[in-house]
LUMLUM-36518 format. One line per field, with one value per residue (C-alpha): residue in three letters; x, y, z. Coordinates in pm, 1 decimal. Layout:
<nodes>
resn: [ala,...]
xx: [X,...]
yy: [Y,...]
zz: [Z,...]
</nodes>
This chain:
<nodes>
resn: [unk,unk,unk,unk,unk,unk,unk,unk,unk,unk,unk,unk,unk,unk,unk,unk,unk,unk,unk,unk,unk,unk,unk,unk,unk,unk,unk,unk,unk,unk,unk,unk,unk,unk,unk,unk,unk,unk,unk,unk,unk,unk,unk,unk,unk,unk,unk,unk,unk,unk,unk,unk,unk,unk,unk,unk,unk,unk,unk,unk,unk,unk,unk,unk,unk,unk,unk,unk,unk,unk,unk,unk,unk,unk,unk,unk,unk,unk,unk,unk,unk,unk,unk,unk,unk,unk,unk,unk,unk,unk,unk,unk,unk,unk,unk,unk,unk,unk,unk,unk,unk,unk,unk,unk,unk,unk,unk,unk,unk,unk,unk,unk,unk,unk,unk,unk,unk,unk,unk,unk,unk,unk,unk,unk,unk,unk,unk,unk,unk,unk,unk,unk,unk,unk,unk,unk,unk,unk,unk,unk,unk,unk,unk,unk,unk,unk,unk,unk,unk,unk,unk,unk,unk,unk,unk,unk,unk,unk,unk,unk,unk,unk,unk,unk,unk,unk,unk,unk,unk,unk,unk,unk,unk,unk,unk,unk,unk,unk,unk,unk,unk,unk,unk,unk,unk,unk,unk,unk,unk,unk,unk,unk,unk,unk,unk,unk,unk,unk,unk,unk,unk,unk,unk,unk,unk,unk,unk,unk,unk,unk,unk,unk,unk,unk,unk,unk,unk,unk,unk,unk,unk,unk,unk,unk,unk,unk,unk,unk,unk,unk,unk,unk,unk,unk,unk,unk,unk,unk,unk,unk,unk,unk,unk,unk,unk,unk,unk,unk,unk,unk,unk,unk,unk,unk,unk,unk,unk,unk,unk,unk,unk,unk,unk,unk,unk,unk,unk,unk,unk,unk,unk,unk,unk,unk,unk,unk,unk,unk,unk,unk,unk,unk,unk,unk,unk,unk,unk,unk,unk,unk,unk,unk,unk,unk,unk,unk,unk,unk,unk,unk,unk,unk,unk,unk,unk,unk,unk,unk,unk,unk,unk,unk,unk]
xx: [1910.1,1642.9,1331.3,1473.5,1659.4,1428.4,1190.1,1494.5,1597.5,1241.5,1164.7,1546.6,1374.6,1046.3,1296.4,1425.1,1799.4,1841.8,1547.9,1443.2,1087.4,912.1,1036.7,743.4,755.1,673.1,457.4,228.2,245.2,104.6,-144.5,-328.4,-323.8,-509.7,-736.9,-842.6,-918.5,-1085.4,-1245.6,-1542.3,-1297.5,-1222.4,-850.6,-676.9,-370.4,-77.9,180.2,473.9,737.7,1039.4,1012.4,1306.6,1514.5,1716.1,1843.9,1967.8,2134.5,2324.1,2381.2,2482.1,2616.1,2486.3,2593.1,2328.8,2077.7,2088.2,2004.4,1708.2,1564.3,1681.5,1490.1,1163.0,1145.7,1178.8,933.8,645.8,722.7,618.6,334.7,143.0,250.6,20.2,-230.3,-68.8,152.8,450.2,641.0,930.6,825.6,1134.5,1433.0,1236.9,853.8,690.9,361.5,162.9,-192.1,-375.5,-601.1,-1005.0,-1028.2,-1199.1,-1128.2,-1158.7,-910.4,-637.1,-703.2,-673.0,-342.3,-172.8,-248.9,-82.1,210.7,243.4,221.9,523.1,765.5,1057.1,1151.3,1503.4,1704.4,2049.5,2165.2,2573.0,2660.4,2432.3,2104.8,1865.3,1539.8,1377.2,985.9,706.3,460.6,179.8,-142.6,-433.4,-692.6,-962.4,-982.0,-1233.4,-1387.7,-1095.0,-957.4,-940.0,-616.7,-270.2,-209.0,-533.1,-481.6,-129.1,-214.4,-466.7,-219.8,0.2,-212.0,-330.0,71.0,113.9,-151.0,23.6,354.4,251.4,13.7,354.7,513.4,457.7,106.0,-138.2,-373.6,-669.4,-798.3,-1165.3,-1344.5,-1296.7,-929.4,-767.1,-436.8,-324.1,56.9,240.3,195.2,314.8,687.9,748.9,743.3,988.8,789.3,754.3,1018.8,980.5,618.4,630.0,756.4,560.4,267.1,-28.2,-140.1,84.6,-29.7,46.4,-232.0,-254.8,-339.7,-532.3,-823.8,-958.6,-682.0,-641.9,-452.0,-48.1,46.0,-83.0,73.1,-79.2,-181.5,-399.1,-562.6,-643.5,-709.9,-1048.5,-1095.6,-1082.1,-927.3,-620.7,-493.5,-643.8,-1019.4,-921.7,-849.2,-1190.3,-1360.4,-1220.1,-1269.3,-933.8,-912.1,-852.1,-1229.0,-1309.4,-1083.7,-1287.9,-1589.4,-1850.5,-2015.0,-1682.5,-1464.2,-1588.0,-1455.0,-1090.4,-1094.1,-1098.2,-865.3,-587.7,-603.6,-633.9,-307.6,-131.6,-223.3,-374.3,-78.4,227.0,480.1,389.1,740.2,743.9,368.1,265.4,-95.2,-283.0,-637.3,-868.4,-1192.3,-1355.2,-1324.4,-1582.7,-1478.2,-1557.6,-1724.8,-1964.0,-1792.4,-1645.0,-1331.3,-1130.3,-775.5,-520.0,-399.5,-48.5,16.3,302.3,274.3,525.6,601.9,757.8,952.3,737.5,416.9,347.6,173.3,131.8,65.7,179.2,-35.6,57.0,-280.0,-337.9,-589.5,-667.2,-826.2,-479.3,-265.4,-384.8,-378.5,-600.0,-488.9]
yy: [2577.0,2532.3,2351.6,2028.9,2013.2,2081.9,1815.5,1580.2,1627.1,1548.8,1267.6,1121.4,1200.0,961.4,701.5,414.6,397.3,17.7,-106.8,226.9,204.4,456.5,471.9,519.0,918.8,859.7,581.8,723.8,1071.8,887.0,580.7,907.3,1131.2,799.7,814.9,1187.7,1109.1,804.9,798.8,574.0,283.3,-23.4,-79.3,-321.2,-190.0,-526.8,-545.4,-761.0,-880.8,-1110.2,-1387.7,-1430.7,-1133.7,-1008.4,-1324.6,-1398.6,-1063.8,-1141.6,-1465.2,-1365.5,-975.4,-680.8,-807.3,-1157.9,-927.5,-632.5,-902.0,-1012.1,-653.0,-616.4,-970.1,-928.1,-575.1,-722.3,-1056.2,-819.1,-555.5,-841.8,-972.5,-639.5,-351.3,-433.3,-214.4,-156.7,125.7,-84.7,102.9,9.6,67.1,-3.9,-237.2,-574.3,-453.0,-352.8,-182.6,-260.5,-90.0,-273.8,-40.9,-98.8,-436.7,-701.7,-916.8,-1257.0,-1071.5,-1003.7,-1335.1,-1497.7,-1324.4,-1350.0,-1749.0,-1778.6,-1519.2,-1742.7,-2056.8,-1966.7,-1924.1,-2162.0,-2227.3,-2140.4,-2029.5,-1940.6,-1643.0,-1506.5,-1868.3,-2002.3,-2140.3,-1892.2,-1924.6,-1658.6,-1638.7,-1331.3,-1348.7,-1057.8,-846.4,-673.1,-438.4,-330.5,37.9,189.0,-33.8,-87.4,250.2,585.2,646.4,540.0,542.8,438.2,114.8,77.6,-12.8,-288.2,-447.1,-455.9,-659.5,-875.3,-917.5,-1041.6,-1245.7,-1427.4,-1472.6,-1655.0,-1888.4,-2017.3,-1726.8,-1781.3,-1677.2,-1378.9,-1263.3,-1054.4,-795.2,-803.6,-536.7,-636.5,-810.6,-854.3,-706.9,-1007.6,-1058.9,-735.8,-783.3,-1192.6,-1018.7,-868.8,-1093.1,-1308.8,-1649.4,-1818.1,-2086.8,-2144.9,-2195.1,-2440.7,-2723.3,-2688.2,-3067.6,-2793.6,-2417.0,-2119.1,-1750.7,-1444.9,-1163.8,-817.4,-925.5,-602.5,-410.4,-614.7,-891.1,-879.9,-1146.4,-1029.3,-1362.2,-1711.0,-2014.0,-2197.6,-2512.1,-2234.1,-2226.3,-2622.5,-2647.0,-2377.3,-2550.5,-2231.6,-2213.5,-1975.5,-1732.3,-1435.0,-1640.5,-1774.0,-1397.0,-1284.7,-1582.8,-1513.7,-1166.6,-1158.9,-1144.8,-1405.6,-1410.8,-1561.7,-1824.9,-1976.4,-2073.4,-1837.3,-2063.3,-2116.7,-1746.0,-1622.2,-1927.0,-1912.1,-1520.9,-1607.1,-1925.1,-1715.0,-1459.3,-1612.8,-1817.4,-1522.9,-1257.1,-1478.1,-1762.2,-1610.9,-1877.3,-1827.5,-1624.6,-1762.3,-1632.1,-1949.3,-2049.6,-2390.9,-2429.0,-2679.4,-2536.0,-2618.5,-2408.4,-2394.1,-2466.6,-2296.2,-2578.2,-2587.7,-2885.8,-2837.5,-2930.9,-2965.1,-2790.1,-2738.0,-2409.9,-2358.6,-1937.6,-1750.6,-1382.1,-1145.7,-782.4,-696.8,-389.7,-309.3,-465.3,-447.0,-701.0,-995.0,-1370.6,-1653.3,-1930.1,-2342.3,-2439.1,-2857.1,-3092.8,-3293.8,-3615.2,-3540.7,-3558.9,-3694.0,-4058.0,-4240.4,-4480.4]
zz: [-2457.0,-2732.8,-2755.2,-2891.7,-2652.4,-2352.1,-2513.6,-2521.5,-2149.5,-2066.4,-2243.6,-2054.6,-1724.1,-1858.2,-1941.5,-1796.3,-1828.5,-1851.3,-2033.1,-2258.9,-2107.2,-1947.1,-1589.3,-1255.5,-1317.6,-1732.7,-1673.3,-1370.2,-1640.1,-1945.4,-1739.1,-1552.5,-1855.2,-2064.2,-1809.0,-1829.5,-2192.1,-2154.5,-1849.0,-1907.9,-2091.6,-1909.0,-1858.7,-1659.4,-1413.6,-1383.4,-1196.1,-1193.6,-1007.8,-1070.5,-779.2,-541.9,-767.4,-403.3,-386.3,-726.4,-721.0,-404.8,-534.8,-923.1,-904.0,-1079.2,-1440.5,-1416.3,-1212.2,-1459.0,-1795.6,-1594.3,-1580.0,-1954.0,-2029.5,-1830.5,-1988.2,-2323.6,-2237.1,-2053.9,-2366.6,-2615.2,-2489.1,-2335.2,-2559.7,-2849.3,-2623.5,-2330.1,-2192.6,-2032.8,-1724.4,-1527.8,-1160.0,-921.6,-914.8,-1074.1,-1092.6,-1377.9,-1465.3,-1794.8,-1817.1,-2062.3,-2208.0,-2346.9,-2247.3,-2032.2,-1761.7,-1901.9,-2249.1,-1947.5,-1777.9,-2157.1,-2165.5,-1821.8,-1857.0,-2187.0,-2004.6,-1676.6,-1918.2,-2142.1,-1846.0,-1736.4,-1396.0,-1495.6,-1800.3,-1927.2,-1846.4,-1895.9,-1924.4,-1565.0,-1508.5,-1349.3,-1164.0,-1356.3,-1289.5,-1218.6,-989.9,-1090.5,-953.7,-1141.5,-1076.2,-1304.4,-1343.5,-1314.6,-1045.5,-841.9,-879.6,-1065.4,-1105.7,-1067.2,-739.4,-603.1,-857.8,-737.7,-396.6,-508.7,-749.1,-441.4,-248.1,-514.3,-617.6,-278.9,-230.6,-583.9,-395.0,-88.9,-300.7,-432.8,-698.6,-1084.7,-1084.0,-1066.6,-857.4,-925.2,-686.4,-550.4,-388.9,33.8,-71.2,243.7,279.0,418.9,305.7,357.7,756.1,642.5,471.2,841.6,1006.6,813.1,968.9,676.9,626.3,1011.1,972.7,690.7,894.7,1178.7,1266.9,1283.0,1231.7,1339.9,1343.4,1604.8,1667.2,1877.4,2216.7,2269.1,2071.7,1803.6,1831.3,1435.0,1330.5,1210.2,1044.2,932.0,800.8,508.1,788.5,921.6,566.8,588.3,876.1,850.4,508.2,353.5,-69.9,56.3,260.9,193.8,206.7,533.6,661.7,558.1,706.5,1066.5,1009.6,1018.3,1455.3,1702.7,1808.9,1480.4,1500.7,1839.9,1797.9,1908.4,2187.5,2344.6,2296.1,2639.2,2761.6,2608.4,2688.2,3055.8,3033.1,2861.7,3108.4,3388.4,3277.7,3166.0,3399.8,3745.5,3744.9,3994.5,3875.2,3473.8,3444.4,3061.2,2947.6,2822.8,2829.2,2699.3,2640.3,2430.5,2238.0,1934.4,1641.2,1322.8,969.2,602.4,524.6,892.1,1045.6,1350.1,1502.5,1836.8,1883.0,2074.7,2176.0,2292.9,2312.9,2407.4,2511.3,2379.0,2408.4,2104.0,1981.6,1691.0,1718.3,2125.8,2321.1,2079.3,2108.8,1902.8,1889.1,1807.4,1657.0,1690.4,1497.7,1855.0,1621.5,1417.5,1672.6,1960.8,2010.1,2246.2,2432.5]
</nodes>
């Protein structure tokens, strides 16, 4: 075999098969290799991610799911590769690093991206919901090389999906990494139409919090989920208010642990809980212990507004 033709197998192990785009191996190759040379130039790491694409594919077949890669690889390709190196990752992500730039340049350009897409469009003859959701990280102050941004854009990315898809999400140094534990647990439709706030947290060691709902996110009257993690401190003790979490410690166990005929390890307790904003409020705690295969001993919690939904009469 000669050297053209060496050079030619590697450059068809760089390359993506369907879109002609560097594939992860080529594109991690050529982002940390930029970085060697130009390692005091300011370069911002995206990620994106075609929103809902598992179910259009089950929905559409490989053909429909297939023109979508070929599309978004073409759409991300236009915008992004006048300075960018433009990667596909895995199945419907895809990694751009926009090279010597600034934040409010890929904030400039991510709006005008997010602003030209449709909610749908044609695709093999049907209408498809066809969006990306996206996260960023600035290198070099979020990371200092591929993989160290990769797991910031990943929380930032989803961070962008629960705050409804079709938008980005920039990291920030002490980003919560709030939503991957949220895609476990598979609560979310169930949440949505619940009167009040829902979440479940460890019941043992620091009792850090495994989901939220977005009511949980009003009701603190914090801007969104991740915000609302970092105001708790992300635990159960930081959703009671300090004054009264002694209080509620003893009530729960005492109802869990000191109550013969609680065969269903339900507990109720009232306390007051402190807001974002420093009012306070008084809820309603229904919690149900539960020892689950994967996560141990865990409670979920029915959070109520009492002024909301309690009516005096």
């Amino acid at each position: 075999m000669g050297y053209d033709e060496k050079d030619e197998f590697y450059l068809l192990a760089e390359e993506d098969a369907i879109t002609g785009l560097l594939n992860r191996r080529g594109g991690e190759e050529e982002i940390n290799d930029y970085i060697a040379e130009h390692p005091d130039e300011k370069c911002a790491f995206i990620i994106f991610e075609c929103d809902k694409f598992k179910k259009v594919k089950d929905t559409f077949g490989h053909r429909v799911s297939d023109k979508i890669i070929t599309e978004s690889a073409d759409e991300i390709s236009r915008f992004f590769l006048d300075k960018g190196i433009v990667a596909r990752m895995d199945s419907d992500e895809f990694v751009v690093f926009y090279i010597n730039t600034s934040i409010e340049e890929v904030k400039k350009k991510l709006d005008s991206f997010i602003d030209e897409q449709k909610p749908a469009r044609m695709i093999n003859g049907k209408m498809i919901p066809f969006t990306f959701s996206a996260g960023v990280a600035m290198y070099p102050e979020h990371g200092k090389n591929f993989e160290e941004l990769l797991d910031k854009v990943d929380i930032a990315l989803y961070d962008a999906k629960y705050r409804g898809r079709s938008r980005y999400t920039i990291y920030r140094n002490g980003f919560v990494n709030a939503h991957q534990n949220q895609l476990m647990f598979g609560l979310e439709e169930f949440s949505k139409s619940l009167p009040g706030g829902f979440f479940v947290y460890e019941a043992v060691g620091d009792e850090k919090i495994l989901y939220a709902n977005d009511s949980m996110v009003d009701l603190f009257k914090c801007d969104d989920m991740n915000d609302f993690r970092n105001f708790v401190g992300n635990s159960f003790k930081g959703i009671v208010h300090p004054d009264e979490y002694e209080r509620v410690l003893k009530t729960i166990n005492e109802q869990q642990f000191a109550t013969k005929d609680n065969n269903k390890n339900l507990d109720y307790i009232r306390y007051k809980i402190k807001c974002k904003d420093g009012t306070e409020r008084l809820v309603d705690d229904f919690g149900h212990l539960v020892n689950d295969p994967t996560y141990g001993m865990i409670y979920y919690v029915f959070l109520l507004d009492v002024d909301e939904h309690i009516v005096n009469r």
